[in-house]
VEXDREN-2710 file (C-alpha; in Angstrom, 1 decimal):
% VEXDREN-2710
k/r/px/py/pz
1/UNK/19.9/-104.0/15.1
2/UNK/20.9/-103.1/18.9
3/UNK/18.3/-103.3/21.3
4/UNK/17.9/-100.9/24.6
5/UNK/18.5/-102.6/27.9
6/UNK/17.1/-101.4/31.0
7/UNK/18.1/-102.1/34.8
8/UNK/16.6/-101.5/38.4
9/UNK/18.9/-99.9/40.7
10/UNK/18.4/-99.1/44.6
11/UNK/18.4/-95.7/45.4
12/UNK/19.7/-96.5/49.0
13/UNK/22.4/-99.0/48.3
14/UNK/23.3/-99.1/44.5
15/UNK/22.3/-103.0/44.0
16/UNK/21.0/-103.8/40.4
17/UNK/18.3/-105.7/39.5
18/UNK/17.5/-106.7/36.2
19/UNK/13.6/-106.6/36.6
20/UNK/11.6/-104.3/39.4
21/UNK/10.7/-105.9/42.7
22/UNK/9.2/-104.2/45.8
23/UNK/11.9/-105.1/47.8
24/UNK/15.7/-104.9/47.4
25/UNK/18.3/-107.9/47.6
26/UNK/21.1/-105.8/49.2
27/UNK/19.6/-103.8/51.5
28/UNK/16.0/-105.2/52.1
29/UNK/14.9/-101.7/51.3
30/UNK/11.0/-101.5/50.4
31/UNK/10.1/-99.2/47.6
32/UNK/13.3/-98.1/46.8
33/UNK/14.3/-99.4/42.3
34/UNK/14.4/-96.9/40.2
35/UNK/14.6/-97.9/36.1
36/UNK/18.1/-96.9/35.1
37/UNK/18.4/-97.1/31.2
38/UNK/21.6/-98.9/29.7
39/UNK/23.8/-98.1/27.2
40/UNK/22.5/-100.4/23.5
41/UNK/24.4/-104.0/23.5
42/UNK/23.7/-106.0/20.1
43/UNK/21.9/-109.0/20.0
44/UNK/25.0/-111.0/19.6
45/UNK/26.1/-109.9/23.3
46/UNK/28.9/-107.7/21.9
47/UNK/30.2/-105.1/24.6
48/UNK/30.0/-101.3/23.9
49/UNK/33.2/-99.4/23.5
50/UNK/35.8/-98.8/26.3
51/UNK/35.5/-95.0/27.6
52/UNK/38.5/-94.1/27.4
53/UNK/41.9/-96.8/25.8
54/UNK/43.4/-99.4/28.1
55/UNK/46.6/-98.3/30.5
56/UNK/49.8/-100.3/30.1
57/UNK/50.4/-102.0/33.3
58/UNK/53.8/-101.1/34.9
59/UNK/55.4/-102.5/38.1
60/UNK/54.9/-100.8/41.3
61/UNK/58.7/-100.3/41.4
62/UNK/59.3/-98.4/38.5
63/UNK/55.9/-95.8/39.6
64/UNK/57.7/-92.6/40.6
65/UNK/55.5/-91.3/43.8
66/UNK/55.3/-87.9/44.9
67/UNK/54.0/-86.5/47.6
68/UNK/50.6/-84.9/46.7
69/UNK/50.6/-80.9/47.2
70/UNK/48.6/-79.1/49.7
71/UNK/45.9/-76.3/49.3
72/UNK/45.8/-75.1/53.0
73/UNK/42.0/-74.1/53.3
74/UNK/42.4/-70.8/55.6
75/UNK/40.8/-73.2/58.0
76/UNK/42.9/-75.0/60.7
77/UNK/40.1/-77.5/61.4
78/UNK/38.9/-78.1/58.1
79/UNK/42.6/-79.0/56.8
80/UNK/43.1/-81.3/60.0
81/UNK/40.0/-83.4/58.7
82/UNK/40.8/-83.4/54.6
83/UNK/44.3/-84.5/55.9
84/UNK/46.7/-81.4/55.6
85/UNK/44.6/-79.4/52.7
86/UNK/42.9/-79.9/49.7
87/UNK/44.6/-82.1/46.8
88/UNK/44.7/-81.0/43.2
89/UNK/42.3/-83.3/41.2
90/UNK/40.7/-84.4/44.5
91/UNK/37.1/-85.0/44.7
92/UNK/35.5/-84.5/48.3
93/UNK/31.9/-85.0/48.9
94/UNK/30.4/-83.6/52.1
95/UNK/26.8/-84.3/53.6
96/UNK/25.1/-83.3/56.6
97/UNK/21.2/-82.2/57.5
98/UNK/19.8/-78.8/56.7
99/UNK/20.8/-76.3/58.2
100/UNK/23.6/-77.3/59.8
101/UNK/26.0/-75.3/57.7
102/UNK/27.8/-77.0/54.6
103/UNK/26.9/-74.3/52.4
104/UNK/28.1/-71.8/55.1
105/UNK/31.8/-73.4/55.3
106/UNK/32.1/-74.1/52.3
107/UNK/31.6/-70.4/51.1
108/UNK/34.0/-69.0/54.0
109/UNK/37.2/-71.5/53.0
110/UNK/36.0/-71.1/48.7
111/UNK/36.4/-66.9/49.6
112/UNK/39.6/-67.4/51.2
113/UNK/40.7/-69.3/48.6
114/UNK/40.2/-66.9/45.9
115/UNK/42.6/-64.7/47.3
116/UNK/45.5/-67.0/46.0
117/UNK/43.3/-69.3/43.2
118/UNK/41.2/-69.2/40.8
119/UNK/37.2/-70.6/42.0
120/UNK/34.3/-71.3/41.7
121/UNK/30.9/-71.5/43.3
122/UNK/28.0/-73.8/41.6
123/UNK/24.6/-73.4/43.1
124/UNK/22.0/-75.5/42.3
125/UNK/19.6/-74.4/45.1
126/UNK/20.1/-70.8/45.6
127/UNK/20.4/-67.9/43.3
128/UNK/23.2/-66.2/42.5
129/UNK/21.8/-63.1/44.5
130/UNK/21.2/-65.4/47.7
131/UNK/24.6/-66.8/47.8
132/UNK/26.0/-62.8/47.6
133/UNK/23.8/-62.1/50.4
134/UNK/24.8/-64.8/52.6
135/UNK/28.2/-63.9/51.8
136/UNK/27.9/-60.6/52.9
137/UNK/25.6/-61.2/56.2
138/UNK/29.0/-63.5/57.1
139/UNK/31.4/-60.3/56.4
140/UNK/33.3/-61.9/53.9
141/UNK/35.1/-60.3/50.9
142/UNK/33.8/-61.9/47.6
143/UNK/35.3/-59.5/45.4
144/UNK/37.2/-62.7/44.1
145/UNK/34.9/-65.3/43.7
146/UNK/33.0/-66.7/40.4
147/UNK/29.8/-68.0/41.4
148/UNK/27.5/-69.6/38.5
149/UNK/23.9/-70.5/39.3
150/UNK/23.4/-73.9/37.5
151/UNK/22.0/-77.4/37.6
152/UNK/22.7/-79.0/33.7
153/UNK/25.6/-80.9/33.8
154/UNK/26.7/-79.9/30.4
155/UNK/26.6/-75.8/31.4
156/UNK/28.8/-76.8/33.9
157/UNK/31.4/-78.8/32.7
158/UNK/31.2/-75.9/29.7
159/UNK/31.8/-73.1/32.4
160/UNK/34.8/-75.2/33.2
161/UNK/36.1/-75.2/30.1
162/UNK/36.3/-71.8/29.8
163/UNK/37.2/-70.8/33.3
164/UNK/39.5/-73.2/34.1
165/UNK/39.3/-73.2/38.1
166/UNK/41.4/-74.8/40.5
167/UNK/38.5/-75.3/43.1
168/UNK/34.8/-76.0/42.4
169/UNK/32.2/-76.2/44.8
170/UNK/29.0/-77.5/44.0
171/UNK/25.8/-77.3/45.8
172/UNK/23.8/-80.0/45.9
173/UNK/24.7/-83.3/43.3
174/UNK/21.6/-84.0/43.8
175/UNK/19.7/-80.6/42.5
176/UNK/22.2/-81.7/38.5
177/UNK/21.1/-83.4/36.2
178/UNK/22.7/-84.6/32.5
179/UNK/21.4/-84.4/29.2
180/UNK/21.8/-87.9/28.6
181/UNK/19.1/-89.4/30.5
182/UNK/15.3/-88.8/31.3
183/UNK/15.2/-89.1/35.1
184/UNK/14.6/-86.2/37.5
185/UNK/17.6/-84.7/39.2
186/UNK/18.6/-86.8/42.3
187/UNK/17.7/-89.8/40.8
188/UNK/19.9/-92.9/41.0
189/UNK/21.1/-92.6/37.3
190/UNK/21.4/-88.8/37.7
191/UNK/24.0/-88.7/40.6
192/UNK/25.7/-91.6/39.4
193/UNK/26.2/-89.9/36.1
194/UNK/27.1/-86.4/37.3
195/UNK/29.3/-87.9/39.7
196/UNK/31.3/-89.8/37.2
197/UNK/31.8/-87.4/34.6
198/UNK/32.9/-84.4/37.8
199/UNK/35.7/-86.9/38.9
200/UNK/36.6/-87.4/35.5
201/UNK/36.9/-83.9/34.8
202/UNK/38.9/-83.3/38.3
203/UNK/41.4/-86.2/37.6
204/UNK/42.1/-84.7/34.1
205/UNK/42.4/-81.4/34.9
206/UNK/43.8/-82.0/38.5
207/UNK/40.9/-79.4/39.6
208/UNK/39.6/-80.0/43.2
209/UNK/36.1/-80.8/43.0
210/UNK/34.1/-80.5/46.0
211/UNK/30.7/-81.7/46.2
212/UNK/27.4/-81.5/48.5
213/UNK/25.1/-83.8/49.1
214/UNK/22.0/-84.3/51.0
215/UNK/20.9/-86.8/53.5
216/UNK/18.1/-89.1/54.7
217/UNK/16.5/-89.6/57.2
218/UNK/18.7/-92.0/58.7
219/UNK/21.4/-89.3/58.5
220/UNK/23.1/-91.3/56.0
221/UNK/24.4/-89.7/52.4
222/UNK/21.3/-89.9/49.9
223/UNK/21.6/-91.7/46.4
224/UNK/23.5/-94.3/45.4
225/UNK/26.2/-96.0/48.0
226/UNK/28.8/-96.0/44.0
227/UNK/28.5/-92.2/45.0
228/UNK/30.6/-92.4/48.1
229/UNK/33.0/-95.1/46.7
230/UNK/33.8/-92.9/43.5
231/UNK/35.2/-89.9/45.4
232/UNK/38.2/-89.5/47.3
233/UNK/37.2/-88.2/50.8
234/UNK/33.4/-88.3/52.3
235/UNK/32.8/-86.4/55.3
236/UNK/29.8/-85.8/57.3
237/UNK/28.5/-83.0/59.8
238/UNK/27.4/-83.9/63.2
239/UNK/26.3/-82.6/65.9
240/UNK/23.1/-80.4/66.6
241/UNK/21.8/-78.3/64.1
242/UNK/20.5/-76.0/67.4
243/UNK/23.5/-76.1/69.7
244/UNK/26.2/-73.4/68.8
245/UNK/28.8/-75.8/67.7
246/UNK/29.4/-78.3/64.8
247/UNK/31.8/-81.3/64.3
248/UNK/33.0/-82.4/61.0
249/UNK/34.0/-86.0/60.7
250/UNK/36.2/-88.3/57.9
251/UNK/34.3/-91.6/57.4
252/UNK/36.7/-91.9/54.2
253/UNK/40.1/-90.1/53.3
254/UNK/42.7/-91.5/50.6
255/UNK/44.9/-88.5/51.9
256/UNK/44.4/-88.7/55.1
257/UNK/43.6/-90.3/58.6
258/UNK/39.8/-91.4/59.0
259/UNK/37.8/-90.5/61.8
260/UNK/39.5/-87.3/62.0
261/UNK/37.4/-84.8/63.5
262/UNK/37.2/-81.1/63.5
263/UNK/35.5/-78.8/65.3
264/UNK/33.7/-75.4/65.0
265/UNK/31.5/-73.0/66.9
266/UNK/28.8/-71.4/65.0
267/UNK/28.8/-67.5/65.1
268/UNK/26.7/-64.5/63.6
269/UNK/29.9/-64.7/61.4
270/UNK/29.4/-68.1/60.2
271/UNK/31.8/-71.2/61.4
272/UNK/34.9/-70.6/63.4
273/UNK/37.5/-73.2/64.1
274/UNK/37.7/-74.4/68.0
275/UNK/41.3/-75.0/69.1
276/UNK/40.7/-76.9/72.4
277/UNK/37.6/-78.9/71.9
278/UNK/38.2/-80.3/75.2
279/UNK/37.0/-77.6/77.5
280/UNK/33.6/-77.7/74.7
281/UNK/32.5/-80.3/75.7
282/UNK/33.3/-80.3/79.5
283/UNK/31.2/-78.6/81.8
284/UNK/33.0/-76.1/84.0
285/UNK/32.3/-78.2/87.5
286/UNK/35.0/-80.8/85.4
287/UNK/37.3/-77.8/84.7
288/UNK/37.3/-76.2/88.4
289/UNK/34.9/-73.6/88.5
290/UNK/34.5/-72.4/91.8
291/UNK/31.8/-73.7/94.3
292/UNK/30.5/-76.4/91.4
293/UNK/31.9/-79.6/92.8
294/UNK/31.4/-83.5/90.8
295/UNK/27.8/-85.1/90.7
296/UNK/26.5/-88.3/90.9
297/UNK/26.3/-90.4/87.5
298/UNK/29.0/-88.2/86.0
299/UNK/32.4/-89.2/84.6
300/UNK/35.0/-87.9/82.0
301/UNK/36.1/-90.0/79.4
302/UNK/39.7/-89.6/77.3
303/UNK/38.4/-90.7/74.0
304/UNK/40.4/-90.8/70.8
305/UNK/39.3/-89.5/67.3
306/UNK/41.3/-89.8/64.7
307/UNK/44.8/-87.9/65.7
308/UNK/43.3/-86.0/68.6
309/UNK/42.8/-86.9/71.9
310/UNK/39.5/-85.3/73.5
311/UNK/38.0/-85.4/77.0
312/UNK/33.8/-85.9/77.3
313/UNK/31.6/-86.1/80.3
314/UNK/30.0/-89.3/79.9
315/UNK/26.5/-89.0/82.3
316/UNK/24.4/-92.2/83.3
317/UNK/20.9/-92.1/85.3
318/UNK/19.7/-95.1/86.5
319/UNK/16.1/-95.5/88.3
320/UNK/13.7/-97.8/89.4
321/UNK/11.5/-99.4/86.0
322/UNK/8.0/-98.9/86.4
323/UNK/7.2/-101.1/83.2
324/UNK/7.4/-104.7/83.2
325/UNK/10.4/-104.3/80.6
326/UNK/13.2/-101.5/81.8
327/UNK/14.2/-98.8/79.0
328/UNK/18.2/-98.8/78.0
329/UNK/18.9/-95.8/76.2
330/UNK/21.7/-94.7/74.8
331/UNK/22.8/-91.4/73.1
332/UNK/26.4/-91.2/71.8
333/UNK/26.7/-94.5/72.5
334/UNK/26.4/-97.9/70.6
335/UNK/23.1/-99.2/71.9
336/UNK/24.0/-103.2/71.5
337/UNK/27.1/-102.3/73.9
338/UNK/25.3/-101.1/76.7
339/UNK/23.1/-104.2/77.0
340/UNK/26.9/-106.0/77.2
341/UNK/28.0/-103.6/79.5
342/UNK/25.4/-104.6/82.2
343/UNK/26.0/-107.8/81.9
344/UNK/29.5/-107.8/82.5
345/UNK/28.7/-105.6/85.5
346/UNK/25.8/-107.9/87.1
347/UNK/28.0/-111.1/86.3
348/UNK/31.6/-109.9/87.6
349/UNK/30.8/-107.0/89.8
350/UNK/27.3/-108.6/91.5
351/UNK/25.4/-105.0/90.5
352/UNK/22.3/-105.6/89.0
353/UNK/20.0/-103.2/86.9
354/UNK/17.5/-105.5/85.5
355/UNK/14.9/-104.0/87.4
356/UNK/15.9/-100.4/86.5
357/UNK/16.0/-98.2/83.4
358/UNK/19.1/-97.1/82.6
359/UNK/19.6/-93.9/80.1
360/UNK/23.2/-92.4/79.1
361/UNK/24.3/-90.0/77.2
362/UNK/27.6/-88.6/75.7
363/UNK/27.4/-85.1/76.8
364/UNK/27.4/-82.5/74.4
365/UNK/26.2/-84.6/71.0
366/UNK/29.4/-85.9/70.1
367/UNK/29.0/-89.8/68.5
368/UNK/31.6/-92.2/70.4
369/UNK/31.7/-95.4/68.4
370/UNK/35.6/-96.7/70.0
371/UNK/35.5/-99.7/72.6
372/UNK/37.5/-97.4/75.2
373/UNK/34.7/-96.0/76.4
374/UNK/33.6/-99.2/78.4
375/UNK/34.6/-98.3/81.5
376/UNK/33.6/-95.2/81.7
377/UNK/30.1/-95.3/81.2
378/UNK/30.0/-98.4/83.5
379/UNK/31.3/-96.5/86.7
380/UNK/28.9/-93.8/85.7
381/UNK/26.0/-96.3/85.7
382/UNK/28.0/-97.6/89.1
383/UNK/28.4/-93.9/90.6
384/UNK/24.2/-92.8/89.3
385/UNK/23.2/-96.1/91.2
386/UNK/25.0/-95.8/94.1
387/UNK/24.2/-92.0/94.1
388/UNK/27.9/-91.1/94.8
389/UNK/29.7/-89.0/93.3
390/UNK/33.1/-89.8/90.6
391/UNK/35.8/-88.1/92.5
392/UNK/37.0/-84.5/91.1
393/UNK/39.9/-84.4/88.8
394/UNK/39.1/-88.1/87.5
395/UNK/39.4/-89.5/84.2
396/UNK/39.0/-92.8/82.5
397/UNK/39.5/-94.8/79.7
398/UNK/39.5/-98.7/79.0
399/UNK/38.2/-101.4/77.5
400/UNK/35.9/-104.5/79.1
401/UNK/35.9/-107.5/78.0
402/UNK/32.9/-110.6/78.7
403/UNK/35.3/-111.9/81.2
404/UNK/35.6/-108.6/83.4
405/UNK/38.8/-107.8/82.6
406/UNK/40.1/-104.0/81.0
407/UNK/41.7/-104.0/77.9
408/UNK/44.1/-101.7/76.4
409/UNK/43.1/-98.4/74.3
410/UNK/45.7/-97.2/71.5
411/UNK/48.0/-94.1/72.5
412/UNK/47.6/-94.1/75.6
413/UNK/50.3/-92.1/76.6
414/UNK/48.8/-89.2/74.3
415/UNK/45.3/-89.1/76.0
416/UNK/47.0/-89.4/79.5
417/UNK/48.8/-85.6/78.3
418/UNK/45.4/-84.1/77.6
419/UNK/43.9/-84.9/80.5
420/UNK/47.2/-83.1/82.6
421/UNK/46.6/-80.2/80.3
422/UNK/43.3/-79.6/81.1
423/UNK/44.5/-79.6/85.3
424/UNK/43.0/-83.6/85.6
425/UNK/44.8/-85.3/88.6
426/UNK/44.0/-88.5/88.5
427/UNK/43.3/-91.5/85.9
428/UNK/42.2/-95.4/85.9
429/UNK/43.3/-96.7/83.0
430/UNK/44.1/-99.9/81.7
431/UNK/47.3/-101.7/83.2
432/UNK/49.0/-102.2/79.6
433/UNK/48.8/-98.4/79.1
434/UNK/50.3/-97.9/82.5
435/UNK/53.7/-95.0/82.0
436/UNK/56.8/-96.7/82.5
437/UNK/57.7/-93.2/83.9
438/UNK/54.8/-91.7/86.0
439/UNK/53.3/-88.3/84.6
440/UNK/54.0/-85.1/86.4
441/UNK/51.6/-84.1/88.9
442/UNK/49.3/-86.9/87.8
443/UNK/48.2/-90.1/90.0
444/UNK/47.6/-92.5/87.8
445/UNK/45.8/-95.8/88.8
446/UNK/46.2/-98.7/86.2
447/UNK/43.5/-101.7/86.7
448/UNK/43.3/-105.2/84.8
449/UNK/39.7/-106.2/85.8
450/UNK/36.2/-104.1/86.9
451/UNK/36.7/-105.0/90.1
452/UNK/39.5/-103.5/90.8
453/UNK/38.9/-100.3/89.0
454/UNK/35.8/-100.4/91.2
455/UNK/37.7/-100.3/94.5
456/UNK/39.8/-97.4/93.5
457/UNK/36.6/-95.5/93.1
458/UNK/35.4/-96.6/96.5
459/UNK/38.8/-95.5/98.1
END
């Protein structure tokens, strides 16, 4: 006789538990096991059958690798961010928060696409009619594209039997659900399973499977955590879902670089890519416009994501605390390194702010997580304090360490170009990514500690 074996699973992190608790072990997560039925195990222990038969193992010698084919999306920022294209038998899962325009991308490449392959478009949360609508309030031309309006698991995978596409979309996991177990769509069990069998389908039938998912609260992909380590690339939409453009991020690519970003403007056409995100997210006083000169608290930073170099206007406002305990806010930013940042500044520099509330912000919305920042937002907290003005034609990048002195940023050389193509005159970077030729009509000032980069801004 076999016996059914049940487990609690966390919806937020994936940890199983063999018995329901209120809180979870892995994530501390209150509230959060959902009962996950097993597949029946004896009462002797004895395992159930393998899935599929056991590889032969081979040595990595005698593996004959071949560069994996592209499927160019139509879309020059979307292909910078999957790595070149889409990959046949891929799996890509992309989240973001309402509104901010997955389903709207997604349609405009999966159109394009059915120009030169065969598609297809799964809903889950609109109706077939919706989806043409949208499609043609965007101007597009879906003569082309297959859409299906489904949410059982077994439909689909029977639609793709019988259609045999070379792209699926399918909006949202979370709205499927299988056959084989009881839960509600979006449960742990549910995603996990839909998940599984899609990638199995799209590694068999080299399709390229692209899925949606939703997110929490925290902004972070809903369901298990197994659901971002079972498919190949995971990206995620930032930005705000009011501001007219969106930026697409990597946080994982087995084809490509991660943290590759890509940008687009939102239209009355839907997305469109933006070639020069640089001048986005610069206000024209940085970019010469006439009679706007630099303000106090205001300085442009080279940062790099992924491949791409990208100028931002880091601001800073510092003023007098009125509470017993200042504020130090930080949008953009990594809170825990601005409270670092000041004290390297009070301790090595002799500027202190522990009697003033300090707020900065990355302008724009874009999310700056690389150490290069440092200095920086530190001579804007300097130049909002001492209510003068970064000089015009300035940039900055570098690293500070606890002891005051400015570390190195990688490629150097790169983010000194984009700051000459924009018309920037003049740099402080680190000393170790100082030109051993000087850049053409560029004055570059290279610094080893915060103090000196704080006398170059004084003279």
């Amino acid at each position: 006789m076999a016996k059914d074996k049940s487990q609690f699973v966390c919806r937020e992190c994936g940890h199983a538990h063999a018995k329901w608790q209120g809180q979870c072990d892995g994530c501390g997560s209150w509230n959060c096991l959902e009962e996950l039925g097993m597949l029946p195990v004896s009462r002797k222990g004895q395992a159930p059958a393998a899935l599929a038969p056991s590889g032969k193992a081979v040595r990595l010698s005698e593996v004959q690798a071949q560069e994996l084919p592209r499927i160019p999306t139509g879309s020059e920022e979307f292909d910078r961010v999957l790595g070149g294209g889409l990959v046949p038998g891929g799996v890509v899962l992309i989240g973001g928060d309402p509104g901010i325009g997955k389903s709207t991308l997604l349609l405009q490449a999966l159109v394009g696409l059915s120009q030169t392959h065969s598609t297809l478009y799964v809903s889950g949360e609109e109706s077939v009619a919706q989806v043409a609508l949208r499609a043609r309030r965007l101007g597009l031309d879906e003569s082309s594209l297959t859409v299906l309006a489904e949410i059982q698991l077994e439909q689909i995978l029977a639609q793709l039997v019988a259609q045999r596409p070379a792209i699926v979309v399918l909006d949202s996991i979370q709205t499927l659900y299988s056959e084989a177990f009881t839960a509600a769509p979006g449960s742990v069990s549910q995603v996990r399973e839909c998940a599984s069998r899609l990638t199995r389908w799209a590694k068999e039938h080299a399709c390229t499977v692209i899925l949606v998912g939703h997110v929490t609260k925290e902004g972070t992909l809903a369901g298990p955590r197994v659901l971002e380590h079972i498919v190949d690339s995971v990206l995620y939409f930032e930005g705000d879902a009011h501001a007219s453009y969106r930026v697409v991020r990597a946080i994982k690519n087995r084809f490509g670089t991660v943290n590759e970003i890509g940008v687009f403007a939102m239209t009355d056409r839907g997305l469109k890519a933006v070639s020069n995100p640089s001048a986005l997210f610069l206000s024209p006083r940085h970019l010469g416009a006439a009679g706007q000169g630099p303000i106090a608290g205001s300085c442009v930073l080279v940062t790099q994501e992924g491949s791409r170099p990208l100028l931002v206007e880091i601001q800073a406002l510092v003023d007098t605390a009125h509470v017993p305990n200042p504020r130090r806010l930080c949008v953009g930013l990594e809170p825990q390194r601005l409270a670092m940042l000041l004290a390297v500044l009070h301790r090595h520099a002799g500027i202190a702010c522990f009697d003033q509330d300090v707020f900065v912000n990355a302008v724009g919305g874009v999310r700056i997580t690389e150490p290069a920042a440092d200095l920086a937002v530190t001579l804007a907290i300097v130049s909002s304090m001492k209510n003068r003005a970064v000089p015009a034609g300035l940039v900055v990048f570098g690293e500070l360490g606890l002891a005051g002195e400015v570390r190195p940023a990688p490629r150097g050389q790169e983010r000194l170009k984009e700051a000459a193509k924009l018309g920037f005159s003049r740099a402080i970077i680190p000393a170790a990514n100082a030109p051993k030729r000087g850049l053409e009509g560029m004055e570059i000032h290279p610094v080893g500690s915060l103090e000196q980069a704080l006398e170059v801004l004084r003279s």
